[in-house]
N, CA, C and O atoms as a DFTB+ gen file, in Angstrom:
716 C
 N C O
     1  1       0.836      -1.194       0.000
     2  2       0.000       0.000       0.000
     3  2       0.872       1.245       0.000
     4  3       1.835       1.401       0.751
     5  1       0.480       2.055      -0.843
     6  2       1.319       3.426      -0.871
     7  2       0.919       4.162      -0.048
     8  3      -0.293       3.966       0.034
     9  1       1.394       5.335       1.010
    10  2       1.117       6.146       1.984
    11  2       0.274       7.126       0.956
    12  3       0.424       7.251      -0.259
    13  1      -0.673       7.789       1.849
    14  2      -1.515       9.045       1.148
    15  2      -0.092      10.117       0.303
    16  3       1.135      10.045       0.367
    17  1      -0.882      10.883      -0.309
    18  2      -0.197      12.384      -0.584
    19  2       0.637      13.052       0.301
    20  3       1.851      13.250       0.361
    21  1      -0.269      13.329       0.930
    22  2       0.228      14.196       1.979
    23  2       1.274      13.878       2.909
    24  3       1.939      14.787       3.406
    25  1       1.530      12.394       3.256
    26  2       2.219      11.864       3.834
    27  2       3.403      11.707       3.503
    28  3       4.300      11.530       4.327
    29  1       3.579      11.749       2.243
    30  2       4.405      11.407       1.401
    31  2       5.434      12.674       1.158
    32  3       6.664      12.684       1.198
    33  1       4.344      13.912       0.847
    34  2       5.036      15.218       0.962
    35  2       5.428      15.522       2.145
    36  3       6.595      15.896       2.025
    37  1       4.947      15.598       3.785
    38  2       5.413      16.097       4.646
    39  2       7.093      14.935       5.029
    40  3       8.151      15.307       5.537
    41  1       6.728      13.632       4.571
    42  2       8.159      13.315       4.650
    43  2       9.123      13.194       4.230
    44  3      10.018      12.498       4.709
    45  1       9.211      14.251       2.603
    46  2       9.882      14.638       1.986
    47  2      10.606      15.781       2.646
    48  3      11.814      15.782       2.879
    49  1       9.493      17.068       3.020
    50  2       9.965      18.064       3.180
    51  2       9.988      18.402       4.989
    52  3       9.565      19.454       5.467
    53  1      10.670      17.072       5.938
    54  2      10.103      17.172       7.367
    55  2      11.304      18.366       7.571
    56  3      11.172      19.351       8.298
    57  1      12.260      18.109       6.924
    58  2      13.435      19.314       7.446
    59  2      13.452      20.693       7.885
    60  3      13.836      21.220       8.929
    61  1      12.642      21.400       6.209
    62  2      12.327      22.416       6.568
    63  2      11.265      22.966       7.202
    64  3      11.163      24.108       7.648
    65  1      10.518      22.121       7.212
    66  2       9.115      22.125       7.672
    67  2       9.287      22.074       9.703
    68  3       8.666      22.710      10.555
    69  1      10.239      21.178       9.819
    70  2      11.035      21.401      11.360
    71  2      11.876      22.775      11.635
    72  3      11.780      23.468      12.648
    73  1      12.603      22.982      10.666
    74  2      13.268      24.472      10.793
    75  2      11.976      25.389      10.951
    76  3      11.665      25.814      12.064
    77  1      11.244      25.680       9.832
    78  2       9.619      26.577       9.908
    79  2       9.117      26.666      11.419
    80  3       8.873      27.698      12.044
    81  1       9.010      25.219      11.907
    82  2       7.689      25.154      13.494
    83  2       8.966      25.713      14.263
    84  3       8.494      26.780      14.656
    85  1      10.511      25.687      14.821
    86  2      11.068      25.730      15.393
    87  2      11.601      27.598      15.524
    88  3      11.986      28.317      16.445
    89  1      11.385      27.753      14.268
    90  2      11.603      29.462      13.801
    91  2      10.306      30.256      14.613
    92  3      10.263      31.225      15.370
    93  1       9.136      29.194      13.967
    94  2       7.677      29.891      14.521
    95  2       7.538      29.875      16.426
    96  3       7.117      30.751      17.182
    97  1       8.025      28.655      16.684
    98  2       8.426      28.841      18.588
    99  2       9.177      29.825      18.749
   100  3       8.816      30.875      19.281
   101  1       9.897      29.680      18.467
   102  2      11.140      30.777      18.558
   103  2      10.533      32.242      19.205
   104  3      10.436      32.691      20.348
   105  1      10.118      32.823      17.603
   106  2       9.378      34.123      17.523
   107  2       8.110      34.274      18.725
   108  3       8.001      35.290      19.412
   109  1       7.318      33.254      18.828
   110  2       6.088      32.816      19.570
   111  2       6.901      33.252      20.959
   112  3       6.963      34.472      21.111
   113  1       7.308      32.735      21.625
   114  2       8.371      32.537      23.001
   115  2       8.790      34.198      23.121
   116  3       8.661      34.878      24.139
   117  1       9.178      34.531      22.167
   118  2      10.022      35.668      22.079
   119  2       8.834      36.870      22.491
   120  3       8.924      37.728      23.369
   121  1       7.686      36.607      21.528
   122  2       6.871      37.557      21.747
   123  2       5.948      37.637      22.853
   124  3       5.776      38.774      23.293
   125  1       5.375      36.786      23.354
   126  2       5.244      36.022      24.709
   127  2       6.144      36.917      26.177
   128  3       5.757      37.795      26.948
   129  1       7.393      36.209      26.047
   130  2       8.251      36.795      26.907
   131  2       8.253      38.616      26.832
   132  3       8.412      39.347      27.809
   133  1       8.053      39.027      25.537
   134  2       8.560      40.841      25.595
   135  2       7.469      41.212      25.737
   136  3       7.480      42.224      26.437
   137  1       6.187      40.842      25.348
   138  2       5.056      42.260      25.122
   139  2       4.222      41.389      26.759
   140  3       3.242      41.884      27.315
   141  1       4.948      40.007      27.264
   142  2       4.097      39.889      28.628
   143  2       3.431      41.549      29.596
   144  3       4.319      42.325      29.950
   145  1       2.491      41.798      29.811
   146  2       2.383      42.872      30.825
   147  2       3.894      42.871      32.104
   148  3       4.564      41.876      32.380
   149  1       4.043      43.965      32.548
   150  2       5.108      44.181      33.188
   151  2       4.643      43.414      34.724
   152  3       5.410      42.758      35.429
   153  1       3.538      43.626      34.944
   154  2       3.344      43.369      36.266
   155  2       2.903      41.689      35.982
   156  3       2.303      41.071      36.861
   157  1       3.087      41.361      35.316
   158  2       2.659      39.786      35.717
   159  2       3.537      38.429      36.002
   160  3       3.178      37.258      36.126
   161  1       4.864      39.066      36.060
   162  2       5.690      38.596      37.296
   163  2       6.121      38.869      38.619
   164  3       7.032      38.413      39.310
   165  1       5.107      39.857      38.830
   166  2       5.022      40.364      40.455
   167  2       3.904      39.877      41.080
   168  3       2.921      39.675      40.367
   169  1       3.833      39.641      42.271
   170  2       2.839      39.919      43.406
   171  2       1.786      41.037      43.223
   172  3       1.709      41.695      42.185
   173  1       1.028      41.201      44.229
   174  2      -0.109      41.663      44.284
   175  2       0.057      42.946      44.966
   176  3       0.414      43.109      46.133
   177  1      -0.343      44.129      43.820
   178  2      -0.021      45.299      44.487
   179  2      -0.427      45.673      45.959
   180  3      -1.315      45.032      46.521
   181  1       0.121      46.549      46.485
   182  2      -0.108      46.872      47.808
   183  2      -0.849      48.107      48.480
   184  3      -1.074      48.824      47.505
   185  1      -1.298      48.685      49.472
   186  2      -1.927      50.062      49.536
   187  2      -1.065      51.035      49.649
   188  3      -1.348      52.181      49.301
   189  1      -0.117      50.761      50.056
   190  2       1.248      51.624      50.284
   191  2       2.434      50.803      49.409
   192  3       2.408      49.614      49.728
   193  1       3.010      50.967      48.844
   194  2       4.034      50.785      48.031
   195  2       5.496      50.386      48.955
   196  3       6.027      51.267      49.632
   197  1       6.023      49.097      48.906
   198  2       6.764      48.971      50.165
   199  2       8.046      48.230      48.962
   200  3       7.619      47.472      48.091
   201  1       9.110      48.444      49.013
   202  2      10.635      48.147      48.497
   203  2      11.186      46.972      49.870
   204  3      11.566      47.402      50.959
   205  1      11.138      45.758      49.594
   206  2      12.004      44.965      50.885
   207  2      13.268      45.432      50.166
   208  3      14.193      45.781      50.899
   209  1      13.393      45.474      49.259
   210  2      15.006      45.529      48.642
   211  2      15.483      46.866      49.008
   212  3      16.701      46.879      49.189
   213  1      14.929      47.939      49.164
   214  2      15.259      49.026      49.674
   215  2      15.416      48.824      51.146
   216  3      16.475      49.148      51.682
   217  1      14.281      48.232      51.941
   218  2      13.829      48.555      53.763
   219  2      15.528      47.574      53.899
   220  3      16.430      48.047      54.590
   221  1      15.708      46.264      53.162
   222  2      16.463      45.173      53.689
   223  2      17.977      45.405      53.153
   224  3      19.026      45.323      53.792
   225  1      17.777      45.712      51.819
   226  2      19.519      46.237      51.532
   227  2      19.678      47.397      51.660
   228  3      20.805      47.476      52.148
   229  1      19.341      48.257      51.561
   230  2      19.930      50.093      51.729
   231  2      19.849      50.412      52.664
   232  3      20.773      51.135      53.037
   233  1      18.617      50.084      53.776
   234  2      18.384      50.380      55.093
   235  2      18.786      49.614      56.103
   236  3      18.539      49.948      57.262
   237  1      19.591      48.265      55.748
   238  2      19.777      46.976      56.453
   239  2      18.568      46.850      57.813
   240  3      18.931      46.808      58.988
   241  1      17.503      46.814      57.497
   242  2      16.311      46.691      58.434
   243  2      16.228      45.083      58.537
   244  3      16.490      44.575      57.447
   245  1      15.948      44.179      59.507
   246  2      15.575      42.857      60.078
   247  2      14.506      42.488      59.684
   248  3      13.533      43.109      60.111
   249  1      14.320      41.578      58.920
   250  2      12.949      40.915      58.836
   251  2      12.329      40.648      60.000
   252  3      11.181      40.236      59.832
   253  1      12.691      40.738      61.162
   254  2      11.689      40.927      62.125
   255  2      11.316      41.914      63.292
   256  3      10.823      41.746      64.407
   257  1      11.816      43.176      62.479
   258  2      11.666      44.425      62.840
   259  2      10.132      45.123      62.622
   260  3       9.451      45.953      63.225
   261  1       9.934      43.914      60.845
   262  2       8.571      44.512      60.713
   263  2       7.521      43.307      60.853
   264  3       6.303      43.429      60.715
   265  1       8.100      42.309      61.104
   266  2       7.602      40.507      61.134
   267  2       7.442      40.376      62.403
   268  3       7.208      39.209      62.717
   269  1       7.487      41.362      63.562
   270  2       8.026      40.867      64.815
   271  2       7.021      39.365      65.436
   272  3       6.831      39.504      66.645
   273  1       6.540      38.368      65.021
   274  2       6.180      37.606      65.494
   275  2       6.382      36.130      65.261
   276  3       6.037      35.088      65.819
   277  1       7.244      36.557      63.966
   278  2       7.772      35.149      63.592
   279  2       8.534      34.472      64.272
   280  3       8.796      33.322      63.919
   281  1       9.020      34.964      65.295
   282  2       9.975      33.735      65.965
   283  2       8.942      33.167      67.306
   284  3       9.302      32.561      68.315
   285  1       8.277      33.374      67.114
   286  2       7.228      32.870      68.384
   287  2       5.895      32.545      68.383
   288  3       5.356      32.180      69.428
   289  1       5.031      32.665      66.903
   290  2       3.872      32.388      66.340
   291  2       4.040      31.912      65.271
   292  3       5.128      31.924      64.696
   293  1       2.646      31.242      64.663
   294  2       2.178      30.804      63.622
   295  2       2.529      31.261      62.772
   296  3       2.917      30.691      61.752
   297  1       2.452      33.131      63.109
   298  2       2.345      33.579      62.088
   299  2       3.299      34.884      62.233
   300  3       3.787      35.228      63.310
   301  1       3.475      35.483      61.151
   302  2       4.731      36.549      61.192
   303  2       4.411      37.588      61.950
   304  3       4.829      38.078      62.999
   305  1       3.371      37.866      60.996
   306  2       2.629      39.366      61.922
   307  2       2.817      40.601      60.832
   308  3       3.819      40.430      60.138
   309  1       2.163      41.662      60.564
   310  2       2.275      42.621      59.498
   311  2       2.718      43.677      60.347
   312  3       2.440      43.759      61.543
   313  1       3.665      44.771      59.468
   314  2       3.295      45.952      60.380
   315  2       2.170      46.752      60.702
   316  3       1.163      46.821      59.997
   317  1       2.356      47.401      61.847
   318  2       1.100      48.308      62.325
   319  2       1.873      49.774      61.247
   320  3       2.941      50.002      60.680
   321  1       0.725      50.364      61.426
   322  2       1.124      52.000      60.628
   323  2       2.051      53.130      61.361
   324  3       2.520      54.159      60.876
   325  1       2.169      52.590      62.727
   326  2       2.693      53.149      63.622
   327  2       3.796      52.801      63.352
   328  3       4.325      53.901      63.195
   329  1       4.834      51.823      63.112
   330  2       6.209      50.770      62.751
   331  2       6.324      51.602      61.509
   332  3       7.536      51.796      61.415
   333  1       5.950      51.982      60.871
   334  2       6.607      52.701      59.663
   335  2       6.515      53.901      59.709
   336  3       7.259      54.411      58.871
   337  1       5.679      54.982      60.575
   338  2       5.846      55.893      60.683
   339  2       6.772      56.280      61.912
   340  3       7.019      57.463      62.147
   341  1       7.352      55.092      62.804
   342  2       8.499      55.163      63.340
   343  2       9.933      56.309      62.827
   344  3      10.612      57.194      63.348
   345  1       9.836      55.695      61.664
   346  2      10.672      56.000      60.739
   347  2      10.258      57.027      60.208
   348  3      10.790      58.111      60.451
   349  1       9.271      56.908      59.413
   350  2       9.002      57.671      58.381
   351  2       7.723      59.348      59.063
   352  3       6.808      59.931      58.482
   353  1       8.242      59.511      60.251
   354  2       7.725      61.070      60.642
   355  2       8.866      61.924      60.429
   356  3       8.930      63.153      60.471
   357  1      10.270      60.566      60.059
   358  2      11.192      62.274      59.866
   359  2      11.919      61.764      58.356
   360  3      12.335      62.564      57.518
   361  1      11.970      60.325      58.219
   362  2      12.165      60.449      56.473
   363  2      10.973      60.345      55.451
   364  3       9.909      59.728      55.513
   365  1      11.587      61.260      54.372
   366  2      10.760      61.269      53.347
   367  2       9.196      61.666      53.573
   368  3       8.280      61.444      52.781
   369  1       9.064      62.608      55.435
   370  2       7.997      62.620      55.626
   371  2       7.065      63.800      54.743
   372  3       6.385      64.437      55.547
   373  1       6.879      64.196      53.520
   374  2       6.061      64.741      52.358
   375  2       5.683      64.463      51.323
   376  3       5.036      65.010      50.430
   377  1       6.391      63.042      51.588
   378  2       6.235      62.250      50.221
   379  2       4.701      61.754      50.152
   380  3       4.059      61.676      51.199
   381  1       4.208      61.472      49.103
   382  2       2.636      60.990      48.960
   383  2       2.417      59.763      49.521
   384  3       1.263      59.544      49.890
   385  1       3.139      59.010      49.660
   386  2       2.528      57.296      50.217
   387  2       2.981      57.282      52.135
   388  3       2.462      56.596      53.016
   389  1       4.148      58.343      52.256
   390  2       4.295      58.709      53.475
   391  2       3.147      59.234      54.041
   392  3       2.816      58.822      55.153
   393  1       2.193      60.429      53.233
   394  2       0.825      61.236      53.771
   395  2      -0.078      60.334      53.890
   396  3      -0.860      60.275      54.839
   397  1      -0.043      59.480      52.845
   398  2      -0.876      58.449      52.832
   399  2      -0.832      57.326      54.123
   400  3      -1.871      56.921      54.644
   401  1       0.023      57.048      54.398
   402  2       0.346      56.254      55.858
   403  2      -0.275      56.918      57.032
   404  3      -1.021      56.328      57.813
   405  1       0.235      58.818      57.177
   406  2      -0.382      59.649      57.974
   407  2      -2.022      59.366      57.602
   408  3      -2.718      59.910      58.459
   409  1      -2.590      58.879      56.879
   410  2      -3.828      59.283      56.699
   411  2      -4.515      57.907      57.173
   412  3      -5.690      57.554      57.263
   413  1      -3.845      57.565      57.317
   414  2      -3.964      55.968      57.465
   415  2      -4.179      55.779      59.448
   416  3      -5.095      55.317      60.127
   417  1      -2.763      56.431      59.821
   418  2      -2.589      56.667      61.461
   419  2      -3.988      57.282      62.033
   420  3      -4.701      56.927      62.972
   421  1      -4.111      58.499      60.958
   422  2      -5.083      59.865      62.004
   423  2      -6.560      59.030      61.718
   424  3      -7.397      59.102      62.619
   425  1      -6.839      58.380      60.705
   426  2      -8.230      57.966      61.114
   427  2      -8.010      56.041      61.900
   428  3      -8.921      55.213      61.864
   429  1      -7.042      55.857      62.327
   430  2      -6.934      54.759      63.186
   431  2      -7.352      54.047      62.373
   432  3      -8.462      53.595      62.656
   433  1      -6.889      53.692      61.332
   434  2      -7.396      52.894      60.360
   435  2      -6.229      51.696      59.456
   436  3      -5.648      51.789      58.375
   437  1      -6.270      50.623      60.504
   438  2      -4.779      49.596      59.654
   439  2      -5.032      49.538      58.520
   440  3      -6.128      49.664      57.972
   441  1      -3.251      49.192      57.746
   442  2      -3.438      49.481      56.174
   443  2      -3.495      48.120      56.547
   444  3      -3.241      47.349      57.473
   445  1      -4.120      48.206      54.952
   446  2      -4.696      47.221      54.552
   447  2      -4.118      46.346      53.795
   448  3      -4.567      46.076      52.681
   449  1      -2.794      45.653      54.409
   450  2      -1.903      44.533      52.864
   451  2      -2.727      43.926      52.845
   452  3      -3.848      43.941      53.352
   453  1      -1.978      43.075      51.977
   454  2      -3.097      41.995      50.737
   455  2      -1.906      41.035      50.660
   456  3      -0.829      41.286      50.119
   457  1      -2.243      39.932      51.260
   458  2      -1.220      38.839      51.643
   459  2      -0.938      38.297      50.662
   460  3      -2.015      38.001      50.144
   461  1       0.219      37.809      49.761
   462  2       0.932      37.501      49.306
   463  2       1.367      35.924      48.832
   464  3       1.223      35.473      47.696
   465  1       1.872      35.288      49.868
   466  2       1.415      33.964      50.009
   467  2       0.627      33.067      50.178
   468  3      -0.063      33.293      51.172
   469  1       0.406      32.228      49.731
   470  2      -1.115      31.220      50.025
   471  2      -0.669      30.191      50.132
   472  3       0.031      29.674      49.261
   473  1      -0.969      29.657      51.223
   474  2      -0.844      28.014      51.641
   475  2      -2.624      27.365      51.559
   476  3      -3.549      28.176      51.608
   477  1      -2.866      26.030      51.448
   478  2      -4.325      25.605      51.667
   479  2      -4.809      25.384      52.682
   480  3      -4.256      24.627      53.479
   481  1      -6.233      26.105      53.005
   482  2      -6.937      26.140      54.108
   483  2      -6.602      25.108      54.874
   484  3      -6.653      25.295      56.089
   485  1      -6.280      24.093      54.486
   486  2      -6.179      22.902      55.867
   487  2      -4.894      22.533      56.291
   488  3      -4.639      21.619      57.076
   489  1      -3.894      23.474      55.596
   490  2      -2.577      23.186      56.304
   491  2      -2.488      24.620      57.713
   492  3      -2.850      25.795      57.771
   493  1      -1.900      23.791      58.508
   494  2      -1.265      25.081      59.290
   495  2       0.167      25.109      59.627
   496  3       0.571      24.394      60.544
   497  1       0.931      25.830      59.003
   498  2       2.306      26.206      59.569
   499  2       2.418      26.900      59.989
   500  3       1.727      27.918      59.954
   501  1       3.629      26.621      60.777
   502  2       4.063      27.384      61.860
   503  2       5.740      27.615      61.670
   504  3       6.651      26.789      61.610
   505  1       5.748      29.593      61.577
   506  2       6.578      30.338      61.276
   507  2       7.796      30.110      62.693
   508  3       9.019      30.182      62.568
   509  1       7.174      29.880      63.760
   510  2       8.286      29.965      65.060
   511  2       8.993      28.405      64.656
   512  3      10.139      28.680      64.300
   513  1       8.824      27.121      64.575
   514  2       9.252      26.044      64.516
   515  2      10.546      26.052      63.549
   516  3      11.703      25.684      63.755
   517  1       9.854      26.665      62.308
   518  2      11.063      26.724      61.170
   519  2      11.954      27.650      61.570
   520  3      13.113      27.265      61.416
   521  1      11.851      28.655      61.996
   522  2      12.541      29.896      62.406
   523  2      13.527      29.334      63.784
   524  3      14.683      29.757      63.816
   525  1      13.111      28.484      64.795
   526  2      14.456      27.994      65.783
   527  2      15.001      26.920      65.123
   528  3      16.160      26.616      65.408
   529  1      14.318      26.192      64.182
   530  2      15.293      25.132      63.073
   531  2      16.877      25.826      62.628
   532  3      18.056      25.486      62.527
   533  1      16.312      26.592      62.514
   534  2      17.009      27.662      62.000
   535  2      17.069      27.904      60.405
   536  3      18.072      28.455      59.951
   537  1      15.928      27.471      59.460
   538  2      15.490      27.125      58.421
   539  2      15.726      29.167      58.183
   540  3      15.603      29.920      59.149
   541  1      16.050      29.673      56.790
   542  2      16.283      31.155      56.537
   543  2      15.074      31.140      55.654
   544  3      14.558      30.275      54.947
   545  1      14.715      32.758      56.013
   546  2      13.294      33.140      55.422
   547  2      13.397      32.745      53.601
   548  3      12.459      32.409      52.878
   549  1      14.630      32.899      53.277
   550  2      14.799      32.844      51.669
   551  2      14.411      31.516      51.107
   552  3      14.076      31.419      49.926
   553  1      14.456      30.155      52.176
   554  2      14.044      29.052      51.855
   555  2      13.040      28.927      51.010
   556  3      13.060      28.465      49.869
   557  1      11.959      29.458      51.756
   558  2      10.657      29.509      51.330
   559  2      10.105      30.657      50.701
   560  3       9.128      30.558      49.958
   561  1      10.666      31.748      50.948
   562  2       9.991      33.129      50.119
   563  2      10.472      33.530      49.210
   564  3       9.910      34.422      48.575
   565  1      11.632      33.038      48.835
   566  2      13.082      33.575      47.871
   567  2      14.086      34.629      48.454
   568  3      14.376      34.509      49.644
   569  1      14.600      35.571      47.785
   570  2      15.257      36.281      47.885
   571  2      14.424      37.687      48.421
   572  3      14.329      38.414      47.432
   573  1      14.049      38.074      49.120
   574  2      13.016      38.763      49.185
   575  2      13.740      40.305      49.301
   576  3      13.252      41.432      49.210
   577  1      14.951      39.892      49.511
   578  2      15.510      41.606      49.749
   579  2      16.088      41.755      48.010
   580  3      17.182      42.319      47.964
   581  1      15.844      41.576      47.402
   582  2      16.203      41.788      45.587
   583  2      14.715      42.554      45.377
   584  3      14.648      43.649      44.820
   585  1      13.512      41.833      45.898
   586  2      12.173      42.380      45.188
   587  2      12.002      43.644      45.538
   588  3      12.156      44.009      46.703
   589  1      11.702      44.362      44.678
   590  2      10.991      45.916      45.112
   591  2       9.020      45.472      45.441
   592  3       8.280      46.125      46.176
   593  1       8.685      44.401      44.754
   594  2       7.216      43.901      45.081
   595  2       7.419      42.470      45.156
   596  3       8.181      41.888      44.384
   597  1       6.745      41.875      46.081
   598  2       6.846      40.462      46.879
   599  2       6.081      39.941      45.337
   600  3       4.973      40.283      44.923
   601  1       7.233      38.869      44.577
   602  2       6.050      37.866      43.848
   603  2       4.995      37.040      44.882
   604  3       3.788      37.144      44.663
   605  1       5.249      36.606      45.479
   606  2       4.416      35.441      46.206
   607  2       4.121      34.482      45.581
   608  3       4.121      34.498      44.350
   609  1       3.795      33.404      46.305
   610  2       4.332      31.896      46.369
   611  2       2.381      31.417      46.844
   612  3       1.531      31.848      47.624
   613  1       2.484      30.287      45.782
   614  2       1.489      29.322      46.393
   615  2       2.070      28.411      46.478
   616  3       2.589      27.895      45.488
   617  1       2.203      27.777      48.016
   618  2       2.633      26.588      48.556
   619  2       2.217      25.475      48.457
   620  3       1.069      25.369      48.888
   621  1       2.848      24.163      47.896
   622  2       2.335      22.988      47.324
   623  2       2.932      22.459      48.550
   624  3       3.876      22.927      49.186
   625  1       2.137      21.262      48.817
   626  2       2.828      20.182      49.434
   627  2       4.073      19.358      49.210
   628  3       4.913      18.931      50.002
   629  1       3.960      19.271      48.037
   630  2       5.447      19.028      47.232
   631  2       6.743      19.582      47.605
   632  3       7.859      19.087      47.762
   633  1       6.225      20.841      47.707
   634  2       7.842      21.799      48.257
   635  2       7.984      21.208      49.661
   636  3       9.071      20.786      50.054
   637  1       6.875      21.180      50.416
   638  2       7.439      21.132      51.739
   639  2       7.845      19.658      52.106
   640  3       8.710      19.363      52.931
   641  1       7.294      19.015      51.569
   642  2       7.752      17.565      52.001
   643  2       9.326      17.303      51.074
   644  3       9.955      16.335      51.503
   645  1       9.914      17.963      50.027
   646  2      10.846      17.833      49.169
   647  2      11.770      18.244      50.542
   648  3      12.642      17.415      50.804
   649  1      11.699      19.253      51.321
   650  2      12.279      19.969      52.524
   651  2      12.489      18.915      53.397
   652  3      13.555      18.347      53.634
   653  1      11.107      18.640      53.975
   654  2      11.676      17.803      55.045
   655  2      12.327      16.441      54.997
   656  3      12.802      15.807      55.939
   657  1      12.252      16.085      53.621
   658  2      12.810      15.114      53.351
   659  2      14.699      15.648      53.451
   660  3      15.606      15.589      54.281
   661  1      14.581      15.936      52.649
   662  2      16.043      16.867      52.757
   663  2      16.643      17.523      54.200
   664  3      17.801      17.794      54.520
   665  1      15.783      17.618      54.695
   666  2      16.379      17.956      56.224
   667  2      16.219      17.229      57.221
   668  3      16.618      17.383      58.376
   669  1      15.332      16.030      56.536
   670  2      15.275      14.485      57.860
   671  2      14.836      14.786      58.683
   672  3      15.365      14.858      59.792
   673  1      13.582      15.094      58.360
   674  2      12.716      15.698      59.986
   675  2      11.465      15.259      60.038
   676  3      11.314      14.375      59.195
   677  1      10.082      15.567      60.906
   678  2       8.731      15.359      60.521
   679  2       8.242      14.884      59.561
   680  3       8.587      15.571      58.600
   681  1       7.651      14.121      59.272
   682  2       6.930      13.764      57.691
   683  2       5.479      13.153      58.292
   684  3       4.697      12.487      57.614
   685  1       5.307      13.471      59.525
   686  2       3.902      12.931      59.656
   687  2       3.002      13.810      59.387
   688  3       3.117      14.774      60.144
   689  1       2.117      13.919      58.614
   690  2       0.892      14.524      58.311
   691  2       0.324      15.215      59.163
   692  3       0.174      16.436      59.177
   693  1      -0.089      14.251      60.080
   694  2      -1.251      15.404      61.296
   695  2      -0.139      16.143      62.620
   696  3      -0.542      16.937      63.470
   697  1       1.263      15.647      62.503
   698  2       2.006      16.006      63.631
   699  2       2.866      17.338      62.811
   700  3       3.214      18.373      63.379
   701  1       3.008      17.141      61.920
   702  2       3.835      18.022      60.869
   703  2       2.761      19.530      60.220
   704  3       2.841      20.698      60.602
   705  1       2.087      19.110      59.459
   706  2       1.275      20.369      59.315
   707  2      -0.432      20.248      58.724
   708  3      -1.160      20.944      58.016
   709  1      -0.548      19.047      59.409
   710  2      -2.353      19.029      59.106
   711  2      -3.022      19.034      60.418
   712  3      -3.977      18.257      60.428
   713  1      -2.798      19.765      61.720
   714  2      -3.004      19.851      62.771
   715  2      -3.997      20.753      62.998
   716  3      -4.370      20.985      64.148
């Protein structure tokens, strides 16, 4: 039996016809990658505009200067408006997101972040455990003093058990983080 037409032609001409689809990815990828929107490798904007890469490298500020609860809770803890206007009643205090903070203080009104990370409702971790491990915030969040805006992370189970495997620790389910 002879193969169809068509069959016959595409395996004549698979060469260029592979160069063609490989040219067409190429360009595809290319255009993809450049005209992507700018913000859609960042995180989720914020109400106040916050630089870790500025607060953590230029200012050498502690992640738990503004976290203060991570070494002893669940959970990190956000700043209050008061913690940044610590600072910021005598720097940069005319700037617009600075007034904006003031405006924030005088009607007693916490800003409002917009959390970043997402783990699933039925896990609970706990920020103090990893933190006397002595496990570093970059483990899990990345590099966070490079970002001027937090990408954020949705946490798979995958990552964390890839961890504790690697660090030979907990792996029980309800003792580890389904508690």
């Amino acid at each position: 039996m002879n193969p169809p037409r068509a069959w016959h032609w595409l395996a004549e001409n698979r060469r260029p016809l592979t160069l063609v689809t490989l040219a067409a990815a190429l360009v595809a990828g290319f255009l993809v990658s450049f005209y992507a929107p700018p913000g859609s490798r960042i995180g989720k904007a914020q109400p106040i505009p916050f630089s870790h890469r500025l607060h953590v490298n230029v200012k050498a500020i502690q992640c738990q200067y503004c976290h203060p609860y991570v070494g002893y809770s669940s959970h990190p803890g956000l700043p209050p408006v008061e913690k940044c206007l610590h600072c910021h009643n005598h720097i940069i205090a005319n700037h617009f997101w600075i007034k904006e903070e003031h405006r924030y203080f005088n009607t007693g009104t916490p800003i409002p972040w917009r959390k970043v990370n997402d783990l699933p409702e039925h896990v609970v971790f706990n920020h103090q455990r990893h933190i006397r491990f002595g496990i570093e915030c970059l483990s899990c969040h990345g590099a966070v003093e490079t970002m001027d805006r937090i990408e954020g992370k949705r946490f798979r189970m995958g990552f964390c058990i890839e961890c504790h495997q690697l660090k030979k620790v907990n792996l029980d389910c309800w003792l580890a983080c389904h508690n």
